[in-house]
C-alpha positions as CSV (number, residue, x, y, z in Angstrom):
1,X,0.0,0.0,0.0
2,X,2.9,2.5,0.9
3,X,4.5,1.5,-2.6
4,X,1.3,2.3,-4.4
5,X,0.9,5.9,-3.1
6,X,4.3,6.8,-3.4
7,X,4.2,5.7,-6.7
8,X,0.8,8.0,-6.8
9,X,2.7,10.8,-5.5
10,X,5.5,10.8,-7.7
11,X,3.0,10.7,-11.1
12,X,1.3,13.8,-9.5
13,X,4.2,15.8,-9.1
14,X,5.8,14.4,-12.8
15,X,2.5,15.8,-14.0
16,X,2.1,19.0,-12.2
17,X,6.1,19.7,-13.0
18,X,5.3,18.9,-16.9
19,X,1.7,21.3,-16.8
20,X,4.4,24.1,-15.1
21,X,6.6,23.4,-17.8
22,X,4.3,23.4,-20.7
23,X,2.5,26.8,-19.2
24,X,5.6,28.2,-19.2
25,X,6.1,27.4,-22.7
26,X,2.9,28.9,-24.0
27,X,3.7,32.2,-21.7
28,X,6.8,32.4,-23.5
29,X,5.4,31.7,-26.8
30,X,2.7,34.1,-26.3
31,X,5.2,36.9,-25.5
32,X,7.5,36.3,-28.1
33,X,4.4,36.6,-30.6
34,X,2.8,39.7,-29.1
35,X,6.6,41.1,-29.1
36,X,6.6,40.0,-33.1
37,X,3.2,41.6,-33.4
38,X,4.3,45.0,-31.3
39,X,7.3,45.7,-33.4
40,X,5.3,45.2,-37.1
41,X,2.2,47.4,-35.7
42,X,4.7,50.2,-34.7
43,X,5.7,51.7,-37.9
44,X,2.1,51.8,-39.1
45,X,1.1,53.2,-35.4
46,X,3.6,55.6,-35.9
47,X,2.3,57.3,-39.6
48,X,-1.0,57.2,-38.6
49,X,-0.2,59.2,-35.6
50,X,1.8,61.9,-37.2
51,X,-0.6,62.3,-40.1
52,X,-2.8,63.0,-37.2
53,X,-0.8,65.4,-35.7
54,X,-0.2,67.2,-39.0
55,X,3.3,65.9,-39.6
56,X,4.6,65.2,-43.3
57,X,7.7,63.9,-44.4
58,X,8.5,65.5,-47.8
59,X,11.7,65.4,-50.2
60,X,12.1,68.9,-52.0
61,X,15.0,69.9,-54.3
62,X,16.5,67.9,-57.5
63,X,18.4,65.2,-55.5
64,X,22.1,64.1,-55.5
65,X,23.9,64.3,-58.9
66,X,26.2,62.2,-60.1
67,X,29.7,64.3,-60.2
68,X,29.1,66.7,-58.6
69,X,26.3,69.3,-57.4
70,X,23.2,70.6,-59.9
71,X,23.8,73.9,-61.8
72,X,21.7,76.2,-60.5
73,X,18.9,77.3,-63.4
74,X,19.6,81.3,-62.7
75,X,23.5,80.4,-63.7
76,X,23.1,78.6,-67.0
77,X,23.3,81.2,-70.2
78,X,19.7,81.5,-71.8
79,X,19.3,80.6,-75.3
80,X,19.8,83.4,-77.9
81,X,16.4,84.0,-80.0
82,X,17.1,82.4,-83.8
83,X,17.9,84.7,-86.5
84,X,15.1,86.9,-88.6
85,X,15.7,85.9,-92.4
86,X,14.2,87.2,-95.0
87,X,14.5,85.3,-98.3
88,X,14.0,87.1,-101.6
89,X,12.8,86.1,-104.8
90,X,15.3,83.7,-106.9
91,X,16.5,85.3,-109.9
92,X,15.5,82.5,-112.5
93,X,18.9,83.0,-115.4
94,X,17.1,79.8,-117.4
95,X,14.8,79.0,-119.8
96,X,12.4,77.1,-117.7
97,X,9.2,79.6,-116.9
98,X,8.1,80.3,-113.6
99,X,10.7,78.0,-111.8
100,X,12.0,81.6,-109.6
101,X,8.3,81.3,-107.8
102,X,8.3,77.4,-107.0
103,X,11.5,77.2,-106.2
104,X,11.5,80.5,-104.0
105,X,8.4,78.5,-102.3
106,X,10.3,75.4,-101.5
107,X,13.2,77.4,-100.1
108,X,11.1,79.5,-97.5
109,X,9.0,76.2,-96.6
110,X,12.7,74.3,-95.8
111,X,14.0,77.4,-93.6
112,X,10.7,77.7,-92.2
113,X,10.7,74.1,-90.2
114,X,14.9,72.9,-91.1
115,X,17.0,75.9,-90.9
116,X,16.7,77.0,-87.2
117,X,16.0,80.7,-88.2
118,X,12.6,82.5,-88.0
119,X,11.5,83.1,-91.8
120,X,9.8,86.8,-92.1
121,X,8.4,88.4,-95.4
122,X,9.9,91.0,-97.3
123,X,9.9,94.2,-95.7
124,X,10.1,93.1,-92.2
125,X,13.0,93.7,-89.8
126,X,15.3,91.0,-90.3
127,X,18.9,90.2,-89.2
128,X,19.9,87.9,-92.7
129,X,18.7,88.3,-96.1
130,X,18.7,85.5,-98.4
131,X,19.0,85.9,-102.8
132,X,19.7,84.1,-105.2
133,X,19.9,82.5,-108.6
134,X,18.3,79.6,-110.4
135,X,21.7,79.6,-113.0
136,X,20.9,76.2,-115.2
137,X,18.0,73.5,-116.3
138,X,19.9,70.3,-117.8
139,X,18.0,67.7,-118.9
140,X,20.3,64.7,-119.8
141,X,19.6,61.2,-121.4
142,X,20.0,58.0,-119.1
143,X,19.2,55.6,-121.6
144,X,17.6,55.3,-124.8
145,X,17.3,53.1,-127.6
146,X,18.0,53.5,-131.6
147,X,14.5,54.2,-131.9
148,X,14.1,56.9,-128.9
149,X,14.8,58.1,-125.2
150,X,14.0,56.2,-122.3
151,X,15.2,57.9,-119.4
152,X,16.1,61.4,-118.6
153,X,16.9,63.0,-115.7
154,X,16.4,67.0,-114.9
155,X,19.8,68.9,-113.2
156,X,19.4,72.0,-111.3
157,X,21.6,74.5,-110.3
158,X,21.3,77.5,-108.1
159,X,23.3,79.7,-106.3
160,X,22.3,81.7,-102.8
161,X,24.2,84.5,-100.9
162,X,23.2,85.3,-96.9
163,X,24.3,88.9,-96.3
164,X,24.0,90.9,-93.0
165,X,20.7,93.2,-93.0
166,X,22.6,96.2,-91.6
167,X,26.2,96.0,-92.9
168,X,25.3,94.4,-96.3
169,X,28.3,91.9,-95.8
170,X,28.4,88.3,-97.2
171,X,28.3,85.7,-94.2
172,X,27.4,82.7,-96.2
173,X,27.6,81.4,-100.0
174,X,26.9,77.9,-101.6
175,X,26.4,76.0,-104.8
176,X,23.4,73.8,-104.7
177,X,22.9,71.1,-106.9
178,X,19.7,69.1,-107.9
179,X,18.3,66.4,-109.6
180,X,14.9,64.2,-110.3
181,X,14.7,61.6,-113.0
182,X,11.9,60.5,-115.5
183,X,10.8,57.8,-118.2
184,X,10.1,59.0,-121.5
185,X,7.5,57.5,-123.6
186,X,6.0,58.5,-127.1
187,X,2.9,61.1,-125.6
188,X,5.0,64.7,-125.9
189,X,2.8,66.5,-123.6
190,X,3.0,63.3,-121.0
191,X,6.6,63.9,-121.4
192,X,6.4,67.8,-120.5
193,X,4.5,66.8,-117.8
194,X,7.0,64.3,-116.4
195,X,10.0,66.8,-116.8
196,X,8.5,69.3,-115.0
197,X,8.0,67.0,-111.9
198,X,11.5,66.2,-112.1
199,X,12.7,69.8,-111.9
200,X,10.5,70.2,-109.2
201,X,11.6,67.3,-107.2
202,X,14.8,68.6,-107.7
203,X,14.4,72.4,-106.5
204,X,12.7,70.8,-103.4
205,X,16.0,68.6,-102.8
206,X,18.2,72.0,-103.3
207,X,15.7,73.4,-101.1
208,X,16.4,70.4,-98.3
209,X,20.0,70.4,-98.8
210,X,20.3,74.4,-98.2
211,X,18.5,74.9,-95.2
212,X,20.3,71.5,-93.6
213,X,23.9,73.6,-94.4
214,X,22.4,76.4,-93.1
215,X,21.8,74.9,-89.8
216,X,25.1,73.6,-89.8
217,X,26.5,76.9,-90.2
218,X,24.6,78.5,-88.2
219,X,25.0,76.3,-85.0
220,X,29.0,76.5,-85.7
221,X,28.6,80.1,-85.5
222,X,29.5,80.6,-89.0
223,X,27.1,83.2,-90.1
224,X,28.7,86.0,-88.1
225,X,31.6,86.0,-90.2
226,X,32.4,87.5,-93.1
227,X,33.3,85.2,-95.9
228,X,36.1,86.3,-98.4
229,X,35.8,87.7,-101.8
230,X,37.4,84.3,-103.4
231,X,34.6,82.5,-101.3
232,X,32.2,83.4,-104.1
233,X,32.4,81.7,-107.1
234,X,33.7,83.8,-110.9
235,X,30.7,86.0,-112.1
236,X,28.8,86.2,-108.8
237,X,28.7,89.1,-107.3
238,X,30.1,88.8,-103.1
């Protein structure tokens, strides 16, 4: 009988000493996941109290820059306006009609949207003045047969001069070339028709080509120069 309840007594305390053990446990457990739960809930208790209070964290400025600090705006030069040109009427030395108006057309459409200058009509203050010369209409065979021509093509020359409005010096000359091809067939008037597109084509390509050099020029600060008198090719006046 003694053996028996000592034997009681010692399975009452093994179980009371495991229940201690395993409460303990499930204490520690429990604070370790309220601690967990504490630390993830503080950054969000944090924002929502300072947007209470009125608190706002902002970032203001540009930022770092890589090498070295930004250039202030108020330091950096402001860009000059673009030239005033004025382009006058091509002088047409050929014996194409009506070419001097078309191809006077073309050229103030380039400069308009390709030159980097502000195109204004005669008569209004301008800083350049563009002229010119449409000097020659070639209209060479490609290829042909005993019988007749096949192919033509329709070459272009003109000449333009860029003087300074107000000391009527030469900045800028240049010798433009163009060209637009054609087929010829055995209609005469369908063959007028197709040259004339050609010589078209080809004053809108001078037309291209001009104000693209003229940009050039005019970014390398070119056009403030005077160019010499053997700049200008024999029989033009510089």
């Amino acid at each position: 009988m003694i053996g028996d309840e000592a034997k009681g007594i010692g399975r009452e305390a093994s179980g009371s000493a495991f229940a201690m053990r395993m409460r303990k446990r499930i204490h520690n457990g429990a604070s370790r996941y309220g601690r967990t739960a504490f630390y993830c809930l503080l950054p969000l208790t944090s924002c929502v109290f300072f947007a209470a209070c009125g608190y706002q964290f902002r970032v203001e400025g540009a930022g770092p820059t890589i090498g070295g600090a930004p250039v202030q705006a108020s330091s950096q030069p402001s860009a000059a306006p673009p030239p005033r040109v004025t382009i006058r009427t091509l002088r047409n030395a050929t014996f194409e009609p009506n070419l001097e108006t078309r191809f006077t057309n073309y050229l103030r459409h380039e400069f308009s949207i390709g030159s980097g200058a502000e195109v204004v009509p005669e008569g209004e203050a301008a800083d350049l003045v563009l002229s010119g010369d449409i000097l020659a209409v070639i209209i060479p065979t490609l290829s042909f047969t005993q019988q007749q021509t096949l192919e033509s093509r329709a070459e272009v020359v003109v000449a333009v001069r860029v003087e300074d409005s107000r000391t009527k010096r030469l900045v800028w000359y240049h010798l433009a070339k163009g060209q637009g091809e054609f087929f010829v067939t055995s209609d005469l008037q369908f063959n007028r028709v197709l040259q004339n597109r050609a010589v078209e084509q080809a004053g809108q390509w001078i037309a291209e080509d001009l104000a693209s050099r003229f940009l050039m020029q005019l970014e390398a600060g070119r056009l403030s120069k005077p160019v010499s008198n053997g700049s200008a090719q024999p029989g033009q006046k510089p």
